[in-house]
C-alpha positions as CSV (number, residue, x, y, z in Angstrom):
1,X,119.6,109.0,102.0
2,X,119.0,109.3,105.9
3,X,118.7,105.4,107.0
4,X,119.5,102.2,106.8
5,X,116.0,101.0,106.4
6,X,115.7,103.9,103.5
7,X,118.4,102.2,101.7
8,X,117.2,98.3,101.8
9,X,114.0,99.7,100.2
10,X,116.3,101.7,97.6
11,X,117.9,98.4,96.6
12,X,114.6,96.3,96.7
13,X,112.9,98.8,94.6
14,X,116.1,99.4,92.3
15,X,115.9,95.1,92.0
16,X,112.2,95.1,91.2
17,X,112.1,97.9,88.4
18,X,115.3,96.2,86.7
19,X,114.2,92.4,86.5
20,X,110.6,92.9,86.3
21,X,112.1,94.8,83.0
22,X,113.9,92.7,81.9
23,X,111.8,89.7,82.4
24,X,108.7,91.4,80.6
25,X,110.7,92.2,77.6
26,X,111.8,88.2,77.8
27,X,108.9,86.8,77.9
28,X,107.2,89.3,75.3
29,X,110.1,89.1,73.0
30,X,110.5,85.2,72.5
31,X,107.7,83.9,74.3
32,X,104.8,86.0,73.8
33,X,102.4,84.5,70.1
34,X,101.5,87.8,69.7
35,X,104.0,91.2,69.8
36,X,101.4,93.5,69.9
37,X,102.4,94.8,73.8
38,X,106.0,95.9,72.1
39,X,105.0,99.3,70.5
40,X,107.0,102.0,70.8
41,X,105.5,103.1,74.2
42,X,105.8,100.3,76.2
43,X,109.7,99.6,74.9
44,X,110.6,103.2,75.6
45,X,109.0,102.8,79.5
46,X,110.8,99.3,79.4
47,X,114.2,100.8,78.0
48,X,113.7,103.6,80.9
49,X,113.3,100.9,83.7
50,X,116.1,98.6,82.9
51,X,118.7,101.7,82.5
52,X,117.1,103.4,85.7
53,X,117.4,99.9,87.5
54,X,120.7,99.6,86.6
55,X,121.8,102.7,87.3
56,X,120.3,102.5,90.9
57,X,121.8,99.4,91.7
58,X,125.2,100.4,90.2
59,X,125.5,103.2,92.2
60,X,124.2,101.3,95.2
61,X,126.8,98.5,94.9
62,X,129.7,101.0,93.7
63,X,129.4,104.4,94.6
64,X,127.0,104.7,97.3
65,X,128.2,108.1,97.9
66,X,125.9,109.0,95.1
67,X,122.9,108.3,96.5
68,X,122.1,111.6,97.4
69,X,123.0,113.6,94.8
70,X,120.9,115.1,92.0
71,X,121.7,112.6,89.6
72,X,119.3,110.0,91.8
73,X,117.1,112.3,92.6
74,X,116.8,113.2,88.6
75,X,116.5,109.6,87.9
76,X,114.1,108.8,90.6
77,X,111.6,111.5,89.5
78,X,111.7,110.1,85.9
79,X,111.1,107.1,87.4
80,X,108.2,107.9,89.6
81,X,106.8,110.1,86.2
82,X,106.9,106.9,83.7
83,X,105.0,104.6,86.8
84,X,102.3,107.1,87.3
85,X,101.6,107.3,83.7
86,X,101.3,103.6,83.5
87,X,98.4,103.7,86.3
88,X,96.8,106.4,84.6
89,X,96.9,104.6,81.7
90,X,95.7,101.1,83.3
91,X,92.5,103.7,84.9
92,X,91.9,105.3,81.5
93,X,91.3,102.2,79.6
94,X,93.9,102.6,77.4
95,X,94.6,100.7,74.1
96,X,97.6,98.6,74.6
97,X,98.6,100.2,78.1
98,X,101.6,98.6,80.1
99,X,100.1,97.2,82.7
100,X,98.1,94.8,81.0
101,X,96.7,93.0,84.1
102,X,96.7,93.4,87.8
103,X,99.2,91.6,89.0
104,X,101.3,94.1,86.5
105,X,99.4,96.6,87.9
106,X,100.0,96.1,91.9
107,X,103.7,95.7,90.9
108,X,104.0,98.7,89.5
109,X,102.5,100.4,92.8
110,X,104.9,98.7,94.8
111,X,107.6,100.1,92.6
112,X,106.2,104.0,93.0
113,X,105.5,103.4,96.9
114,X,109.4,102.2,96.9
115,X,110.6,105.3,94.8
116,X,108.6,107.7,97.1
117,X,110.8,106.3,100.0
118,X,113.5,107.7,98.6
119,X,112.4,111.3,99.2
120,X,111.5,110.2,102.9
């Protein structure tokens, strides 16, 4: 990872994909009427965020070393593969796609702009 301004945006991005996860499974889990949203799908890309986020931001806090080695860049393609799928999904129409809305939606652009840096 080449500069200091590439690395802020590895930490922001790394900040969004884990507590965006975490706070959609929150709010789905025990304050959502309906659980429809939590198929198997959407836990799986959810599962996938949070341990990717984590990862991230563990290695940025601990072992920053690792930030260019093929572990990140492993991590941040499967990354970049689960957040395109959710905007094809949101184009397609989708029944019971992950981003539900648009503010869901623009989020998750942000988050594959922010992983692209990473290859920048």
């Amino acid at each position: 990872m080449n500069g200091e301004f590439q690395q802020i945006v590895f930490l922001i991005t790394a900040l969004i994909i884990f507590v965006e996860a975490l706070a959609l499974f929150v709010g789905m889990e025990f304050f959502s009427e309906t659980k429809v949203w939590l198929n198997t799908k959407n836990n799986i890309l959810l599962l996938t965020d949070i341990l990717i986020g984590f990862a991230f931001l563990f290695i940025f806090i601990y072992i920053k070393e690792y930030l260019d080695t093929v572990l990140v860049v492993v991590l941040t393609v499967i990354s970049l593969v689960a957040h395109s799928f959710r905007e094809i999904e949101y184009f397609v129409e989708a029944e019971n796609k992950f981003c539900f809305n648009l503010p869901l939606f623009i989020i998750n652009t942000i988050k594959i702009i922010g992983l692209t840096f990473y290859f920048f």
